[in-house]
C-alpha positions in Angstrom: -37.5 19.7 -59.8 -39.0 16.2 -58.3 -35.5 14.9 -57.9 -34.4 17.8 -56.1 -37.5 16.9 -53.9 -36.9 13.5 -53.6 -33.0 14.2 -52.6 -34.3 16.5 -49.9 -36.8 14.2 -48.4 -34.4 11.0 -48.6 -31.8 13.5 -46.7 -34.7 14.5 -44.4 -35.3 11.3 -43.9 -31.9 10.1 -42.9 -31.3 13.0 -40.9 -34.3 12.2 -39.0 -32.7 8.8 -38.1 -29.8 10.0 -37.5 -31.5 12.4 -34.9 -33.3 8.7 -33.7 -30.3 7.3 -33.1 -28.3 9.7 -31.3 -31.7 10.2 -28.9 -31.9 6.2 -28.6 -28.1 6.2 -27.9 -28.2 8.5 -25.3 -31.2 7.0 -23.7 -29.6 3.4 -23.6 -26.5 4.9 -22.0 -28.3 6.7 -19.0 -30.6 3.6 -18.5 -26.7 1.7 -18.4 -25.4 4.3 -16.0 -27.9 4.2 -13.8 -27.9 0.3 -13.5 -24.8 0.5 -13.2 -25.0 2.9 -10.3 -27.4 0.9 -8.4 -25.3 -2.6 -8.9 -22.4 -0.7 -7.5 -25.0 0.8 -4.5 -26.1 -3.3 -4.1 -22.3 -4.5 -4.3 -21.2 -1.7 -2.0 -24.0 -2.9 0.9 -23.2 -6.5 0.1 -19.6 -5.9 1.3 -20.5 -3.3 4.3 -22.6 -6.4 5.4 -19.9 -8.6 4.9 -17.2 -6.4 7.0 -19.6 -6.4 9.3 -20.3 -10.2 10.0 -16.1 -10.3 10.0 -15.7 -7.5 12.7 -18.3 -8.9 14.5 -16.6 -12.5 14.3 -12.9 -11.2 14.5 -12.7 -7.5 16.0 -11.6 -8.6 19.4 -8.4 -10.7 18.1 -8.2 -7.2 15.6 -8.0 -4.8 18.4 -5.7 -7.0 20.2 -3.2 -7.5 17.0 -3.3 -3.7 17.0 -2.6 -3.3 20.9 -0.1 -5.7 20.6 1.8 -3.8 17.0 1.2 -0.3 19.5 3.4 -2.2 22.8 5.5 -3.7 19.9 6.5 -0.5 18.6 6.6 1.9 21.5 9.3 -0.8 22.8 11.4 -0.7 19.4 11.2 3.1 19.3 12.8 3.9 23.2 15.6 0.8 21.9 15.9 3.2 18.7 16.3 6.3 20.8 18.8 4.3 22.4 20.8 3.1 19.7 20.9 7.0 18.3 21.9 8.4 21.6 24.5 5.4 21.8 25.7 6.1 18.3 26.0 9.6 19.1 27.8 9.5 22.7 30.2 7.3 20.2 31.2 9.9 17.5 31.7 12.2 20.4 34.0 10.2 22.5 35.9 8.8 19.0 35.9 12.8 18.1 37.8 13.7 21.5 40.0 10.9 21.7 40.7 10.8 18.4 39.7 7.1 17.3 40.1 5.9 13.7 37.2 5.5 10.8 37.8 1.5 10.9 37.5 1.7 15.2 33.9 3.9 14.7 32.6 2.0 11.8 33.3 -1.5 13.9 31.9 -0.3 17.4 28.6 1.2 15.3 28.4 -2.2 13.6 28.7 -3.7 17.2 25.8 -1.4 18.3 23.3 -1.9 15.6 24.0 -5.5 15.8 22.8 -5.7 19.4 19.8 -3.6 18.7 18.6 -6.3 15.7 19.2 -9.0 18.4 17.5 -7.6 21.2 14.7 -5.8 19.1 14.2 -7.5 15.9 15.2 -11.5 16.9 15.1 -13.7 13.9 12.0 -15.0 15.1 8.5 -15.6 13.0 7.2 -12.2 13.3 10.6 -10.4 12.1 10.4 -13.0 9.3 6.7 -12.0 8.0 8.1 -8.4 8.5 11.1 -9.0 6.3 8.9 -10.3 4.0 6.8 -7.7 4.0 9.7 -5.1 3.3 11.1 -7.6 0.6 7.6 -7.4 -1.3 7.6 -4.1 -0.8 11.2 -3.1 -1.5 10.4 -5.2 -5.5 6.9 -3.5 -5.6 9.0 0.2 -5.6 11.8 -1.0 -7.5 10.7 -3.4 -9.9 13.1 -6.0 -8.7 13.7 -9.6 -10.2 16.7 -10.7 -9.2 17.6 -13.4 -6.1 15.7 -12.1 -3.8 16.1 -15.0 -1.2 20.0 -13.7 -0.7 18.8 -9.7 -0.4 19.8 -8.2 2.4 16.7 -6.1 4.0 15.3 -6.5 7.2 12.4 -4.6 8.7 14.0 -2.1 11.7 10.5 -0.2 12.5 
């Protein structure tokens, strides 16, 4: 019968430290979380400071970059409008005077090639947005191919 006993109080015993170690477990893990919590609170000032001291150094060149991408656009949407209406007024003349596929296809070419010249000049801010639809265009696709002789171009 005192080996039964002692079997009970060894189990007793380990499931008592078992019990102590789950408890100690979950206390280390709250006392983690909630360092963790204030580190991110810490790093999460640290970087609203940090914006801060940028805007404060750089918001009046940031406003202007977005007045300028505003002007830049509303100009690039009326020459869309017009390349659409121009595009449009085409299929409808070719439609009553009966013009070929080859005659449309060539005078559409002719239009949207004018609108890239006059609204999207191979100058250094079309390149950067090229590039920007390039990196883009591989980021969606998963391209890795030549992309120097890929044919995109930012319209928009």
């Amino acid at each position: 019968m005192e080996n039964n006993n002692q079997t009970v109080d060894t189990y007793n015993q380990n499931y008592q430290k078992y019990l102590g170690a789950r408890e100690r477990s979950y206390e280390l893990e709250v006392e983690l979380e909630d360092a963790g919590k204030k580190v991110a609170d810490h790093l999460i000032q640290y970087v609203r400071k940090i914006q801060a001291k940028f805007y404060q150094k750089y918001g009046n060149k940031i406003d202007e970059l977005d007045d300028l991408h505003m002007a830049i656009g509303s100009v690039k949407k009326k020459g869309m409008k017009q390349l659409q209406r121009d595009l449009h007024n085409l299929y409808l003349l070719s439609e009553q005077e009966g013009g070929g596929e080859e005659v449309i296809k060539s005078k559409s070419k002719q239009l949207v090639d004018a609108y890239k010249q006059k609204y999207c000049p191979d100058d250094n801010f079309q390149k950067k947005r090229d590039a920007e639809a390039m990196k883009l265009k591989s980021a969606i696709l998963g391209l890795t191919g030549d992309q120097e002789n890929s044919n995109i171009q930012y319209l928009m």
